[in-house]
N, C-alpha and C positions, 0 to 999 in steps of 0.2 A: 510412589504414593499417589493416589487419587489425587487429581484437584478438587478443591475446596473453596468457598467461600463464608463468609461469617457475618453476621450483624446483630441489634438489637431492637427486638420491638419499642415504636417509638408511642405507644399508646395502647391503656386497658382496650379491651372484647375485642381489638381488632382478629380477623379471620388470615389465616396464616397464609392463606393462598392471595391475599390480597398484600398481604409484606411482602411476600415474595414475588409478585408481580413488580410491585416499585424497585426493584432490583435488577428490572428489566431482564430478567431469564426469561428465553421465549418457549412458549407452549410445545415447541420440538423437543426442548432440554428437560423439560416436567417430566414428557414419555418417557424422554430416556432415562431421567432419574428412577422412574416408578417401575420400568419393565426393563432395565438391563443392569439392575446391579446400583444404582444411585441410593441414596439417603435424605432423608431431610428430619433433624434433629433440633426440639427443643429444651435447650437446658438439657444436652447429652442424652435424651428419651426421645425414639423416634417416634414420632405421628405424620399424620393426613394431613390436606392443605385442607379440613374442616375444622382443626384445633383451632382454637378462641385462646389467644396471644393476651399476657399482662406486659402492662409496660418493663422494658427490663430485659424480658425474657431474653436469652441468649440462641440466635437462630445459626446454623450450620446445617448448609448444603453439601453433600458429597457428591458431586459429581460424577457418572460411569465411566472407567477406564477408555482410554480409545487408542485405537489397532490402526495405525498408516491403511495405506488404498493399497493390495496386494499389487499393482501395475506401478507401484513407485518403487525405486532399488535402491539401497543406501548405498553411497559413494563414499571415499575418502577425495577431499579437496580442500582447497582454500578459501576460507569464507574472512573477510576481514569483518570481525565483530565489534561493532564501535559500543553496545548496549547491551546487556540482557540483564532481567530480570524471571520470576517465577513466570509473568506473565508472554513476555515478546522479546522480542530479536531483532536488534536493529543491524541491519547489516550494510556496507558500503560497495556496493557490485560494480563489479569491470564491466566493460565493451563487451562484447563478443559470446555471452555467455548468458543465456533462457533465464526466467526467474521461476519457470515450469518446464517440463517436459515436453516436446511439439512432437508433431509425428517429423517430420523435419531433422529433429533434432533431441531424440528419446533419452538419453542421458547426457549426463554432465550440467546439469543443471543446480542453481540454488538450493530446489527443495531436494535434489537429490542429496548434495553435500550435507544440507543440513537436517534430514534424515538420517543418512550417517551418524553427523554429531550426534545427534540426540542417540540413535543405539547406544555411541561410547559411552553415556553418561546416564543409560539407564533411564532415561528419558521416554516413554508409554504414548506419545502422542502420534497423529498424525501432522501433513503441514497445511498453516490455514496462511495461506498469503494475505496479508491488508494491501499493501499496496505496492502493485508490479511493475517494472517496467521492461520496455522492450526489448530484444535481445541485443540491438547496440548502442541502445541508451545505459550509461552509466551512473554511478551517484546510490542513492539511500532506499533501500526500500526497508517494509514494515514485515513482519511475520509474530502472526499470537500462536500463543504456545496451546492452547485450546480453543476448543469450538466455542467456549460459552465468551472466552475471550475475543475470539473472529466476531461475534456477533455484536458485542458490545464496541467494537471497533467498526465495522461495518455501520451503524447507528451511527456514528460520528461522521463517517463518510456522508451518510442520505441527507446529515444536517448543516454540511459545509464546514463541521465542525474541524478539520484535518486538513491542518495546509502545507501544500507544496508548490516548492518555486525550485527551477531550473536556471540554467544556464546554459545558452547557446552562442554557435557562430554562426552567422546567415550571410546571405548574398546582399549586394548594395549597401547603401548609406541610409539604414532608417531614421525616417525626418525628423521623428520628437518618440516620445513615449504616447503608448495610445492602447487603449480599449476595447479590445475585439471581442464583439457580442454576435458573432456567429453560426445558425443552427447546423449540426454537422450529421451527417446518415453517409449509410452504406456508395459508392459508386453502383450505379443498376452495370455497369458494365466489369463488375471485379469482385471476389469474393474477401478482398484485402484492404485494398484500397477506400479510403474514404472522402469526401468531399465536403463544402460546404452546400446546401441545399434547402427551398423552404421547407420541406415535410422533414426536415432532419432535426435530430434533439438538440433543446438549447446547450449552446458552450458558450462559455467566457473566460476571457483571457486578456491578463494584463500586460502589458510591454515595458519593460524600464528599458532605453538606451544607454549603456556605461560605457562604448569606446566608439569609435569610428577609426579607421582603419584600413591600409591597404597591403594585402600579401601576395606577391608574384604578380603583379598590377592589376591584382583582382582587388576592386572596394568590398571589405568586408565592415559587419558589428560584432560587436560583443554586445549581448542583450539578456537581460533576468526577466523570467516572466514567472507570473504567479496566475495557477490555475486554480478558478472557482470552481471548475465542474471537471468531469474525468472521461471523459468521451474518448476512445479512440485515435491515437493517432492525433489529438486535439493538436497541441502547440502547432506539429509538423503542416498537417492542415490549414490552419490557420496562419502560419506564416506564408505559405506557400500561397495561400490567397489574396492577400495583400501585396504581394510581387519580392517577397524576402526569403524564398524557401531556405531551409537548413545546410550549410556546408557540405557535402556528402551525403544527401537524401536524397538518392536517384528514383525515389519511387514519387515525390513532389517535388521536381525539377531542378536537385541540387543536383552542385558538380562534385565528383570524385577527382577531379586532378588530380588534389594535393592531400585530400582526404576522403577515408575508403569506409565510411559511416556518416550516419549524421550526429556532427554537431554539437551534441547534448547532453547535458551532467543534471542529476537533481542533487542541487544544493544544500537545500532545507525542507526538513521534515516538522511539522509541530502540530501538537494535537495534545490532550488530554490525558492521562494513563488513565485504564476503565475502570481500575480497582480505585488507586487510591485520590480520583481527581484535580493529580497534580500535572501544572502545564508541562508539558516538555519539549525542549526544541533543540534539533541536533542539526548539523551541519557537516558539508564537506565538500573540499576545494576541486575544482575540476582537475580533470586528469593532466599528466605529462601533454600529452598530446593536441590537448586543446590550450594549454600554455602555450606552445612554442610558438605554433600561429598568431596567438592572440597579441605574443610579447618580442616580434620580429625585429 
């Protein structure tokens, strides 16, 4: 089935293309309603967004079908699903495994398993990741089950509205809990690499210290950070510039000794659901791996 949405005009002669603006459908998803099969239905008759709305009215948007990116290949794999609804996917990813396809790395991915799923179940979308993480970062990510729902998640991202906190292991004894207000850009010398820098975009980032710690007579933390902005590489950078970098982040000056990644779990997920604007907040404990360290 089509995705859908529904509401009611909330006042006489309003102009229907202005309800449906407050609904925040963006001007790409009108074209595609108008020129690829979409609908928009008052009281079950369809009309223009020139229709003159009474209060009451019953409004129904149909949504165009949509067709995955023929360069993505459906996998069977493992997706530990903590969530789903008609809208999104909440899903809990391992270490070692893309939340996209890289040239690096062109299957075995997230969107490719859950491309997959969705084939088994009949499911017509493409994948619209909300929120990624990196190949050996582990913990929560987001995925909307359509575009108009990408978009309306994305709006919550530009507003701060969608918060995420991690959990890491770093080098040293950090001193207190503390505030990193950072701008971070590209390295001029690395297409990967990122730094802090003045011409670079604002990041901020919070630090909770919950352990101190020593493993193989290495001083180590245990630390939660909550990021306001979503920059690249943020936390990693960031720690790494303050003199803490990540356990096993050999590309910001962690050591692999004892561990052969960096560090890092996302915790918690909380945000909004875009249909029905109820809070949501999911959670999950770090991995085996980052326990054993932490609890020597």
């Amino acid at each position: 089935m089509p995705f859908k949405m529904q509401f009611q005009a909330t006042k006489d002669g309003e102009l229907l293309r202005d309800a449906i603006q407050k609904q925040e459908i963006s001007s790409r998803a009108l074209t595609d309603i108008k020129y690829r099969g979409g609908k928009i239905l008052v009281n079950g008759e369809e009309r223009n967004v020139r229709h003159i709305l009474s209060k009451g009215d019953e409004i129904t948007i149909i949504f165009p079908e949509e067709k995955a990116s023929d360069s993505l290949e459906p996998e069977q794999g493992d997706l530990n699903i903590i969530y789903e609804d008609d809208a999104l996917l909440i899903i809990d990813k391992p270490p070692y495994i893309n939340t996209i396809p890289s040239r690096e790395h062109p299957a075995g991915s997230i969107a490719n398993y859950v491309y997959g799923y969705f084939q088994e179940r009949g499911i017509d979308s493409t994948i619209h990741v909300v929120t990624r993480l990196d190949r050996d970062t582990s913990g929560l990510v987001c995925i909307a089950k359509h575009r108009h729902i990408h978009h309306l998640m994305s709006l919550q991202l530009q507003k701060g509205l969608i918060r995420k906190e991690y959990e890491a292991i770093v080098h040293g004894h950090v001193s207190s809990d503390v505030s990193i207000i950072l701008p971070i850009g590209r390295k001029s010398t690395s297409i990967i690499e990122r730094e802090v820098r003045k011409d670079g975009q604002f990041a901020h980032t919070d630090v909770k210290v919950l352990k101190h710690f020593v493993y193989q007579r290495e001083p180590l933390s245990h630390v939660r950070l909550r990021l306001h902005t979503g920059r690249t590489h943020q936390i990693r950078v960031h720690m790494s510039h303050i003199g803490h970098p990540l356990v096993g982040d050999d590309l910001y000056g962690g050591n692999q000794e004892f561990f052969d990644r960096q560090a890092l779990h996302c915790v918690q997920l909380e945000f909004f659901h875009p249909l029905s604007r109820e809070k949501f907040i999911f959670s999950s404990e770090i991995v085996d791996s980052m326990k054993k360290i932490i609890h020597n």
